[in-house]
C-alpha positions in Angstrom: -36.5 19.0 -55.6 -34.4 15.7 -54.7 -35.4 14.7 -58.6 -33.2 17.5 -59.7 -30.1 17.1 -57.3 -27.7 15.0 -59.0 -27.3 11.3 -57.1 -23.5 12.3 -54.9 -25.1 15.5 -54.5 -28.3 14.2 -52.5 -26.2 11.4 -50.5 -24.2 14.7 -49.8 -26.9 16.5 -48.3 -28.2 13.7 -47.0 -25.2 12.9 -45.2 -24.7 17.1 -43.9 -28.8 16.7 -42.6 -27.4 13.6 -40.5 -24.4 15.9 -39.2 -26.7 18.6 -38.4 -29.0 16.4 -36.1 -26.3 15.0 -34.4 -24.2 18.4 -33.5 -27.3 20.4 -33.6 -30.0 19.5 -33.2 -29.2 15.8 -31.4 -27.2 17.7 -29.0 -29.9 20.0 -27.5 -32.5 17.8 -27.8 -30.6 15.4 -25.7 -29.6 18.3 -23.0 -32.7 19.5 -22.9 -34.4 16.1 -22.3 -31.2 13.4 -20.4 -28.5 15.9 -18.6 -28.8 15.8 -14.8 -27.7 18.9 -13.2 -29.8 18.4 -9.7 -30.6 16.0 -7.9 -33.5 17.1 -7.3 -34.2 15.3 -11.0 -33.9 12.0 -9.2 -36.4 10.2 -7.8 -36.1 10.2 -4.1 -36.4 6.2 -4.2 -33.5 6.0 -6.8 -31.4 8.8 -4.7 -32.0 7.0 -1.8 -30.9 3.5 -3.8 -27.5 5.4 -5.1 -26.4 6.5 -1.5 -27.0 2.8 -0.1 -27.7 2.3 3.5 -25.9 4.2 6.0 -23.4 1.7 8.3 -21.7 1.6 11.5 -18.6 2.9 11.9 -16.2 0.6 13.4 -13.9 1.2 16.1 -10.7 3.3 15.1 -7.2 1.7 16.8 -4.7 3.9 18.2 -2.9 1.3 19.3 -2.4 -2.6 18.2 -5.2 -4.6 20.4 -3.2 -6.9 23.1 -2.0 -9.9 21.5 -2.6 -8.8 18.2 0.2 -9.7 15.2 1.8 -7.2 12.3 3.6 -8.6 9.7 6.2 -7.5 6.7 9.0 -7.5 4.9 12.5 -5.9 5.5 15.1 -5.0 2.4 18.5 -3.6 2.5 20.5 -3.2 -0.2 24.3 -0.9 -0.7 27.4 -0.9 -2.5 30.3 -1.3 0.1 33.8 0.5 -0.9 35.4 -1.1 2.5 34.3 -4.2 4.7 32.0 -2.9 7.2 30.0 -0.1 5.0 26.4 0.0 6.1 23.1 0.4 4.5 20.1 0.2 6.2 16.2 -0.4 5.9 13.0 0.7 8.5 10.3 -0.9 9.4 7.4 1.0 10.1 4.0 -0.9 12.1 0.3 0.0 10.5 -0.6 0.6 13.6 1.6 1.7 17.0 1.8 -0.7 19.8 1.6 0.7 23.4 5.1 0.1 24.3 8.0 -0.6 22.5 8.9 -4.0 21.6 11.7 -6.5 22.2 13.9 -7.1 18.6 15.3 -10.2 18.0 17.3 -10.9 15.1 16.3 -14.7 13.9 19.2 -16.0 11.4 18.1 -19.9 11.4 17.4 -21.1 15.3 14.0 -20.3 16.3 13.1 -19.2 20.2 10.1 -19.1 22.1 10.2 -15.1 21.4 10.4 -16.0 18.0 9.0 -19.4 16.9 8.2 -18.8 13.5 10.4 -18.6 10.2 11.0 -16.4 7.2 7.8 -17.6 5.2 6.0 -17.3 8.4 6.9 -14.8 10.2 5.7 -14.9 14.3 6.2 -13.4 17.6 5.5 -13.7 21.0 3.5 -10.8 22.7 6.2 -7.5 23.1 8.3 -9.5 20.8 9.2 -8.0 17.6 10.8 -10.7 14.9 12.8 -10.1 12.5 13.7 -13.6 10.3 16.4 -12.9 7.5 15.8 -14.5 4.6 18.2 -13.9 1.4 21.4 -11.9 1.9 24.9 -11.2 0.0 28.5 -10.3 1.1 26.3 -9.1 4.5 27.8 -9.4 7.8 25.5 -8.7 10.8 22.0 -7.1 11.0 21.1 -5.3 14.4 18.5 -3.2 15.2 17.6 0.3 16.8 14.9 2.5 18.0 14.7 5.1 15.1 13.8 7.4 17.5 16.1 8.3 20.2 18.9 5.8 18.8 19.4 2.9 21.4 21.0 0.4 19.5 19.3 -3.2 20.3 16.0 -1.1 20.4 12.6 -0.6 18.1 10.2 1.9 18.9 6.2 1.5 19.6 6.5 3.2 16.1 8.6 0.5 14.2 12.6 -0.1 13.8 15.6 1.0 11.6 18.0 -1.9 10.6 21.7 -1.8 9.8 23.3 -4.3 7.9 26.8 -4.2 7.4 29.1 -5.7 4.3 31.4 -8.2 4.5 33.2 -7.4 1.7 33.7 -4.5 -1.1 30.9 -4.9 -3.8 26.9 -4.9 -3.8 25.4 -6.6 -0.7 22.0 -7.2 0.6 20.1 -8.6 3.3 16.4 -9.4 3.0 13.7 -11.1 5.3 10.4 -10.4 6.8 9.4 -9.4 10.6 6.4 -10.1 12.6 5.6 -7.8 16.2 2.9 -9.0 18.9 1.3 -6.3 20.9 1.7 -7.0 24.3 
C-alpha cells in the first residue's frame, strides 16, 4: 500500500499517525497508566517521605520576651504650602510589648536610653529609639501614642510620628527606631 502513496503523501500520513498517538492515543494511554488521583496510589513509604517528619511547634509570643530588641525604619515625606505643615509616618512593632515604651527622639547625641545610631539602631529596656537619619526643609519630629493621642507617647502597639516643615516645598525626614521590651 505505502508503494502506491506518493512520497509527500506517506510523510503526510505518517506525520497525522504521529498526531494521532500523541492526542489520542498518547493521551489515554498515559492517563490510564501515570495520573494520580489518590493517594492511595502512593506507596505508603513514599507518602510518608512527601509529608516529612512531623515537628515541634514552637512557642507563639504575645508579647516581646523581657529584654528583647525590634528594629526598623521610619519615613515621612509631604509637600508643605506654609512653614509648619505636617506629614507623618507609624511605626508599628512585630510583636506588642507588655507596656508602652519611653520615645526618645535621637538627632545626633546618644544617651544611655539610646546608645546606638542610625545604622545601628539600639535601646535600653522600655526605651523605644528613634535615630533620624536623612531629612529636608524638616523642622522637629515628635512622637505620640497612636492610640489615645498623648503627644510624647508610643503605645505597647507601636508610634505615630509628626514631622513638621520648615519651609514651603517637599520635605522629609527619614531614620530607623529600635524598642527594648522591658
Amino acid at each position: 500500500m505505502f508503494r502506491r502513496i506518493a512520497g509527500s503523501t506517506r510523510a503526510t500520513l505518517v506525520a497525522y499517525l504521529a498526531l494521532f498517538v500523541v492526542l489520542g492515543g498518547g493521551t489515554a494511554f498515559a492517563a490510564k497508566h501515570y495520573l494520580i488521583t489518590s493517594t492511595k496510589q502512593i506507596k505508603p513509604n513514599v507518602l510518608r517521605a512527601l509529608r516529612g517528619a512531623t515537628g515541634a511547634t514552637g512557642p507563639v509570643l504575645t508579647v516581646l520576651a523581657p529584654g528583647e530588641t525590634e528594629t526598623g525604619i521610619y519615613d515621612a515625606e509631604g509637600t508643605a504650602t506654609a512653614i509648619g505643615d505636617l506629614a507623618s509616618a507609624s511605626i508599628s512593632f512585630a510583636i506588642p510589648l507588655a507596656s508602652s515604651p519611653t520615645p526618645t527622639i535621637v538627632s545626633s547625641d546618644t544617651t544611655a536610653a539610646c546608645p546606638g545610631s542610625v545604622t545601628t539602631p539600639t535601646a535600653a529596656p522600655g526605651q523605644l529609639c528613634i535615630y533620624e537619619g536623612g531629612g529636608e526643609n524638616f523642622g522637629e519630629i515628635g512622637a505620640y501614642d497612636p492610640i489615645n493621642g498623648d503627644g510624647g507617647g508610643a503605645s505597647p502597639y507601636g508610634a505615630g510620628l509628626v514631622v513638621d516643615s520648615s519651609g514651603v516645598g517637599n520635605f522629609y525626614s527619614d531614620g530607623t527606631w529600635a524598642v527594648t521590651a522591658p
